[in-house]
C-alpha positions in Angstrom: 128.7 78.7 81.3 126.6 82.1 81.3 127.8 84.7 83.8 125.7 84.9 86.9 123.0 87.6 87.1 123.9 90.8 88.7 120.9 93.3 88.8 120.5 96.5 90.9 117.8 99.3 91.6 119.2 102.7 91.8 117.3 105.3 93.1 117.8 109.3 93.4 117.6 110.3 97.0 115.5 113.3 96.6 111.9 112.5 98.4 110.6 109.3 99.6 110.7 105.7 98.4 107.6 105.7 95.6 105.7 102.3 95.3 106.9 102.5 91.1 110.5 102.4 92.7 109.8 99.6 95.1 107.9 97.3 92.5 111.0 97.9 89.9 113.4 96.8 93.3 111.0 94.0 94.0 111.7 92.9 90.2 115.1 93.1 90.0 115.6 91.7 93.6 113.1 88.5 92.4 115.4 88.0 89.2 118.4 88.2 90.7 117.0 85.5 93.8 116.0 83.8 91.9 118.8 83.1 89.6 121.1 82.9 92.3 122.3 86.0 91.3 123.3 89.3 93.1 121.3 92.4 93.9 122.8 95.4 94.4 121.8 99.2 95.5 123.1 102.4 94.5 122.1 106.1 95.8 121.7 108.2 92.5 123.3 111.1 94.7 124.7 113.2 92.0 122.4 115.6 91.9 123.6 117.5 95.4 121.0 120.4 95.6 117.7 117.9 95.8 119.4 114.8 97.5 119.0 114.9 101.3 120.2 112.1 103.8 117.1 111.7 105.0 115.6 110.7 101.6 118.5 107.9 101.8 117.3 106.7 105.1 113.6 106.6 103.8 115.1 104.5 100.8 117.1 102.1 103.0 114.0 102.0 105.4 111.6 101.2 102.3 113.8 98.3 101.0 114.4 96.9 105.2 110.7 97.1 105.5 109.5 95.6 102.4 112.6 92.8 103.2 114.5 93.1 99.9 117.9 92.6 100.8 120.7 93.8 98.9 124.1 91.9 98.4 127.5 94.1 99.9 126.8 97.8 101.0 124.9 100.8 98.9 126.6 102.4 96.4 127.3 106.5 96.3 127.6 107.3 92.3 128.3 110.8 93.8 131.4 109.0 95.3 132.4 108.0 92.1 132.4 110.9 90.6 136.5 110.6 89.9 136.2 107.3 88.4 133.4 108.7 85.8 135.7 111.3 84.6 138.4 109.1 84.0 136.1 107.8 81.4 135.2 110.6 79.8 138.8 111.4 79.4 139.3 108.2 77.9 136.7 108.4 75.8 138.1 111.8 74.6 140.9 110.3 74.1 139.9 107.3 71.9 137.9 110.1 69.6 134.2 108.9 70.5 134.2 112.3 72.4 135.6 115.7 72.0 135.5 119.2 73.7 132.8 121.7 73.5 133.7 125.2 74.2 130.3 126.5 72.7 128.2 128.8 75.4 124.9 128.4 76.7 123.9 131.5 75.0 125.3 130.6 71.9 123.5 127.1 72.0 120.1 129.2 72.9 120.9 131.1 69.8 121.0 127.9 67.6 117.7 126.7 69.0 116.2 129.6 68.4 117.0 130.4 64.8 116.5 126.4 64.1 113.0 126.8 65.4 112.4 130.5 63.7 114.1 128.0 60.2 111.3 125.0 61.1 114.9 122.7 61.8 115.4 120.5 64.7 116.2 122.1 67.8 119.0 119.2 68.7 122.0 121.1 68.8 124.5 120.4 66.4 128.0 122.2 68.4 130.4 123.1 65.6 133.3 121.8 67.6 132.6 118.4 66.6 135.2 117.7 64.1 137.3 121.2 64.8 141.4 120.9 65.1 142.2 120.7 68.5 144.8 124.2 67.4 141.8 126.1 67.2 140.5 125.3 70.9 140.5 128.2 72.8 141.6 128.6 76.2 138.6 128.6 77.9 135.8 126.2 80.1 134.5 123.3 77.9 131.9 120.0 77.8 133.1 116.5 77.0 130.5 115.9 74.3 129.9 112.2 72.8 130.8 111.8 69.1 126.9 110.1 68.3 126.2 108.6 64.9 124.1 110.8 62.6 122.8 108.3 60.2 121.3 104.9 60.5 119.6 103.6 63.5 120.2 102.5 67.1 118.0 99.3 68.4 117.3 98.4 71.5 116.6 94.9 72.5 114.4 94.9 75.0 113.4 92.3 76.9 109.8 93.7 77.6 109.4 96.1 75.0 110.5 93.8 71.9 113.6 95.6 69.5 112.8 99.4 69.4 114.8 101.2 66.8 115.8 105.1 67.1 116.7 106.8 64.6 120.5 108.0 64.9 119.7 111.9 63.5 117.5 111.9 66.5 120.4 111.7 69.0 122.2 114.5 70.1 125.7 115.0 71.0 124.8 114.7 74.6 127.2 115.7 77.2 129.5 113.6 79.5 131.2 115.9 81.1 130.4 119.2 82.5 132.7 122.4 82.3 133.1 122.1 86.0 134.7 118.6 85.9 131.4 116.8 86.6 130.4 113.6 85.0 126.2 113.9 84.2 123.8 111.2 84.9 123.9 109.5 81.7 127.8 108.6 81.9 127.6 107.8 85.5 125.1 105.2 85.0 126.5 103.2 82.5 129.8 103.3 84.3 128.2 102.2 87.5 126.5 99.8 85.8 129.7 98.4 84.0 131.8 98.5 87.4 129.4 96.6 89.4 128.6 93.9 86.5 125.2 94.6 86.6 124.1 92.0 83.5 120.1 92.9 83.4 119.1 96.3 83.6 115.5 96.5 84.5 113.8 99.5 85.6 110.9 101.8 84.2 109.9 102.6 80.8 110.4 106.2 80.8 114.2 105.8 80.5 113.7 103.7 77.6 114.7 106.3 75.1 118.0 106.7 77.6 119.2 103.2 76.4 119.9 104.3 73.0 121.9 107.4 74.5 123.7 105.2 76.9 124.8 102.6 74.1 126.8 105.0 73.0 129.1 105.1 76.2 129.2 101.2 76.2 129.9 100.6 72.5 132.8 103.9 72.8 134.4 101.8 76.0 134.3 98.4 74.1 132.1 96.7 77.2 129.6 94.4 76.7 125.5 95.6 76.5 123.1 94.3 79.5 120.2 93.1 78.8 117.8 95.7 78.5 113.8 95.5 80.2 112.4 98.4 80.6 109.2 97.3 82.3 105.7 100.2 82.3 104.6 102.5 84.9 102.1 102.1 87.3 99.2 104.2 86.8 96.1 105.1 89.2 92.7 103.5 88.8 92.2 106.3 86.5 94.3 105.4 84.1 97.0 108.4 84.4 100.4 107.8 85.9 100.3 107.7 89.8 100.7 110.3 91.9 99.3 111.5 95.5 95.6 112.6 93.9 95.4 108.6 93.6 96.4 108.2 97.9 99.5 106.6 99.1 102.0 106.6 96.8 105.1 106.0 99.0 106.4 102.7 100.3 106.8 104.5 104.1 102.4 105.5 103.6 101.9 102.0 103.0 104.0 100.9 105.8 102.4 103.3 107.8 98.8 102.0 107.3 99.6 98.4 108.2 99.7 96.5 105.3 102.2 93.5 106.2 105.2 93.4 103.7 104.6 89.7 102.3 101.2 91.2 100.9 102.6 93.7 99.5 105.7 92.1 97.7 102.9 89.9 96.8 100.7 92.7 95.1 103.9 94.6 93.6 104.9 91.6 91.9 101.6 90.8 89.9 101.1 95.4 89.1 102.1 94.3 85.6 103.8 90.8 85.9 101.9 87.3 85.6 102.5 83.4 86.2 99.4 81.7 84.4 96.0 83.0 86.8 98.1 82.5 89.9 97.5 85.8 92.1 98.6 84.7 95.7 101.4 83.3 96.4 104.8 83.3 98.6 108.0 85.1 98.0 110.2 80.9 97.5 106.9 80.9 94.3 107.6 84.3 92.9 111.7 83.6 93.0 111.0 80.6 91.1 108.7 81.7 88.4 109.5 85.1 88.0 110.7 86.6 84.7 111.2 89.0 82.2 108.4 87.5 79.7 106.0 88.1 81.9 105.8 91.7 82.3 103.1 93.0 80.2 103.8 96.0 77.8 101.3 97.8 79.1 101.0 100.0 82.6 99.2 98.5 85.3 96.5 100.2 87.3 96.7 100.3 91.1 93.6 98.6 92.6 93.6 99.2 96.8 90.5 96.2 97.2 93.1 93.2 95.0 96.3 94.8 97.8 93.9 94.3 100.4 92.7 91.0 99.7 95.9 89.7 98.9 97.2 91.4 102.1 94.5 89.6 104.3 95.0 86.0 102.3 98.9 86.5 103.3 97.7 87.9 107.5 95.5 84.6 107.7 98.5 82.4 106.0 101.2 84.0 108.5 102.9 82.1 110.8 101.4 83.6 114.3 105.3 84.3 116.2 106.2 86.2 112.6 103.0 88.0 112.6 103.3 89.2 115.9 106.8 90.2 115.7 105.4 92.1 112.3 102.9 93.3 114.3 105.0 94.8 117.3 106.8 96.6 114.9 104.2 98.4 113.2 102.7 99.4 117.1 105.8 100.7 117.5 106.7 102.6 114.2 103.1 104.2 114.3 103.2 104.8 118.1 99.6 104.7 118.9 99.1 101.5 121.2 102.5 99.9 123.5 102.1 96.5 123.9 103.3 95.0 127.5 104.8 91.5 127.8 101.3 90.1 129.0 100.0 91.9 125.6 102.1 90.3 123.7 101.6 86.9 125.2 97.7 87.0 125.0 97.9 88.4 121.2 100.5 84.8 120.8 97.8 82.6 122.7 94.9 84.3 120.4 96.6 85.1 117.2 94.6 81.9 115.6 91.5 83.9 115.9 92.8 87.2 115.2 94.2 87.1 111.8 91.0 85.2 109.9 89.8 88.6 107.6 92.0 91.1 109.0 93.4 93.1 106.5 95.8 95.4 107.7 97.4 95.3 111.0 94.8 98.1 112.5 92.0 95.8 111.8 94.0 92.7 113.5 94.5 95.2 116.4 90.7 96.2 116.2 89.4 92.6 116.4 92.0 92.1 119.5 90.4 95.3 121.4 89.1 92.7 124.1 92.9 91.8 124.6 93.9 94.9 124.9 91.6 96.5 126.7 91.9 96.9 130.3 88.9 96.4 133.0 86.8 97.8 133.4 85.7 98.4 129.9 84.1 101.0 128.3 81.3 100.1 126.6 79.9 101.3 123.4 76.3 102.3 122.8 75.2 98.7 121.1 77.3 97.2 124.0 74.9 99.1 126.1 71.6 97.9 124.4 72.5 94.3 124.5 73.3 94.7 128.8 69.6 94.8 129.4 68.7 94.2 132.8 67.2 90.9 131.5 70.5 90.1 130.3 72.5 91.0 133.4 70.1 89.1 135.3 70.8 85.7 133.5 74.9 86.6 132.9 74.6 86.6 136.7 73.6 83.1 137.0 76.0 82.1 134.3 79.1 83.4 135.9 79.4 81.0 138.9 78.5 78.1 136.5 81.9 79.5 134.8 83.8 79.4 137.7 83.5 75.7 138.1 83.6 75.0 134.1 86.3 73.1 132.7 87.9 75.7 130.6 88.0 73.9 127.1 85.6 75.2 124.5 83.3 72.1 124.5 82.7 72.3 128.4 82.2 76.2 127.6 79.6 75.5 124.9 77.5 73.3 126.8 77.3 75.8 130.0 76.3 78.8 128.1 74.0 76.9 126.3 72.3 75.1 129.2 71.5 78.4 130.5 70.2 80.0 127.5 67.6 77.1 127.6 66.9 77.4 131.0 65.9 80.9 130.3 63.6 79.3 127.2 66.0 81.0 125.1 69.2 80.1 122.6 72.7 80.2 122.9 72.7 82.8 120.0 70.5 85.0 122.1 73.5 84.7 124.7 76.1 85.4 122.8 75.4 89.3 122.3 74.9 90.0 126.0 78.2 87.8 126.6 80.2 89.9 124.0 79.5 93.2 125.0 80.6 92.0 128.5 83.8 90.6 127.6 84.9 93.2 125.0 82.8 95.9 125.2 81.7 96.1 121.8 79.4 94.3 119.5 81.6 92.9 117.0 84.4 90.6 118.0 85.3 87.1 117.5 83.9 84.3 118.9 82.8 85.0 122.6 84.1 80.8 123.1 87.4 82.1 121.4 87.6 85.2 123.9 86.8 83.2 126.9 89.9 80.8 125.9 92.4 83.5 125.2 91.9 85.5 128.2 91.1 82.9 130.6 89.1 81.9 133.4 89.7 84.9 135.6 89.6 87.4 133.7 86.6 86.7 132.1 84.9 86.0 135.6 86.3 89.3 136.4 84.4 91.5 133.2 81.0 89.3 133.8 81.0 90.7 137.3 81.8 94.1 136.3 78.9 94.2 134.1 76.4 92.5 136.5 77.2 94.4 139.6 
């Protein structure tokens, strides 16, 4: 029986949450899901001068809002930091790794008279194979012993076997002179410690794998499987960044684009199933894998998030939508829904969330919800509240009064006026809009009338008709 999937993202907590970081979560959290394996999150910290708390909170916000939920609690590597020395030591210890006492201006001395000699700059530290009698007393490295002939491969998942040559890989360092363990140890022994089996994350730390071998073949622990999936890149065809817009999860939040559509969208930016494009999150768990992530980067393409966005509004149910809904009013700040707002938004949400691609366009086509008598009216409003208009919305409104208040009954009132007036219900329906929502583009004015009732809608005709 094959050990169960462990997978993790692990970002570095020094800025916000980028959309490249959140698709490579979305990827590993889908795997694992769907595998019935575990996903797990760890806060690259190490690096104390550029990581901040708050870029932690916007990472733990990103994953909350986009709903990928992590298995236990987040991992500090900076926490670890004693456990990742022990290995080093070990590694010392075992001869795949010895001390460095060479100086940084000694190193800058090689690199410079290798490049003045047209050799490779990859510094070569004479202390390599020195007796340990002739160490000095003074700060060293822990350096790993790496092979100098031959080749490494890496069995990649998406990028097929890629072989480095050996003579290209330095001696790299595992420990600093202060005690510190560097990135590359720490990962591998995070890695290791939490089980993680697939290791899938972005393509520029591909050549990393060959480095990080190392540590795993010097420890005697077994390999993960490697994928090392390509970066997204803007429409332009160069690597994302903010010339291309939003390129944070929080922006994206931020402009109301609900979180199914977007998990959606992330998972086909360089993954495929057949031609399938939308689907839900119990679909993507189930077909989801590694061969099929193309090897190429994917461009980011706003109209295919905002399609799929507005397929996944209309498909919402209406109590999750609104609740989705609430929170983005409340996260942005700009409109506070009341209890009755909220209720009228449930009791219309049907006719709402048809086209509506982002949550301020679903609030934009409820404006005649929200708005509160009596209503302002914009300048087509204006033009369609003729006086020959008012004069027959007049006539209408006590025929409303006494209407049953089903949309059949409502049909066949409206339209018996209109063709009293020699005119058709069309005709009617401009005048009857503006009135009841103050602009000139809404939903149906039938659909209006049922969603905020019989009184209120008696109440706007007669604030229009004086």
């Amino acid at each position: 029986m094959s050990a169960p999937v462990v997978t993790r993202i692990a970002p570095s907590p020094t800025g916000y949450m980028h959309i490249g970081t959140a698709r490579t979560a979305l990827f590993n959290w889908l795997f694992a899901r769907g595998r019935g394996g575990k996903f797990l999150l760890r806060i690259e910290d190490t690096d104390r001068e550029r990581s901040t708390p708050e870029a932690t909170d916007a990472i733990l916000r990103g994953m909350e809002w986009l709903g990928l939920d992590y298995d236990g609690e987040a991992v500090s590597q900076f926490e670890r930091a004693g456990r990742h020395a022990e290995v080093a030591h070990e590694m010392l210890a075992k001869g795949h790794a010895y001390k460095c006492f060479a100086t940084q201006d000694e190193i800058q001395a090689f690199r410079d008279q290798a490049k003045e000699e047209g050799r490779s700059t990859l510094y070569r530290s004479p202390w390599r194979d020195a007796d340990p009698a002739t160490h000095p007393d003074a700060p060293y490295v822990i350096r790993m012993k790496a092979p100098q002939d031959g080749t490494t491969v890496i069995r990649d998942q998406v990028q097929g076997d890629v072989t480095i040559r050996n003579d290209q890989l330095d001696d790299m360092i595992v420990l600093r002179s202060d005690g510190t363990p560097t990135y590359m140890l720490a990962v591998v022994v995070d890695d290791h410690d939490m089980g993680v089996t697939h290791v899938i994350r972005g393509d520029d730390h591909l050549n990393n794998a060959a480095r990080q071998m190392l540590v795993y073949e010097a420890m005697g622990w077994p390999l993960p499987v490697y994928a090392h999936i390509p970066l997204i890149f803007g429409p332009d065809g160069k690597k994302l960044s903010k010339r291309h817009g939003a390129t944070g999860v929080e922006e994206y939040q931020g402009m109301g684009y609900p979180a199914a559509g977007m998990r959606n969208y992330l998972a086909r930016l360089g993954w495929s199933h057949g031609d399938d494009e939308f689907f839900s999150d119990a679909q993507a768990m189930e077909w989801f894998d590694l061969g099929g992530i193309g090897k190429s980067p994917s461009r980011f393409d706003f109209k295919k998030l905002e399609n799929l966005c507005g397929q996944h509004i209309a498909a919402s149910d209406d109590a999750a939508l609104l609740q989705e809904l609430t929170a983005f009013t409340e996260a942005s700040g700009e409109i506070q829904l009341d209890d009755s707002d909220k209720a009228l938004l449930a009791k219309g949400m049907y006719c709402l969330k048809e086209r509506a691609k982002t949550f301020p366009e679903l609030l934009e086509k409820a404006h005649f919800i929200l708005a509160k008598r009596p209503l302002e009216l914009d300048e087509k409003a204006q033009a369609a509240l003729d006086t020959v208009s008012r004069g027959i919305l007049n006539e209408l409104t006590p025929q409303l009064q006494n209407a049953s208040w089903e949309r059949e009954a409502l049909e066949g009132v409206v339209a018996a006026v209109a063709e009293a007036h020699g005119t058709k219900l069309g005709k009617l329906a401009g005048p009857l809009r503006a009135a009841l929502a103050g602009r000139s583009v809404t939903p149906s004015v039938f659909d209006m009338m049922l969603v905020i009732g019989r009184d209120e809608t008696i109440n706007r005709l007669k604030d229009v008709v004086g």
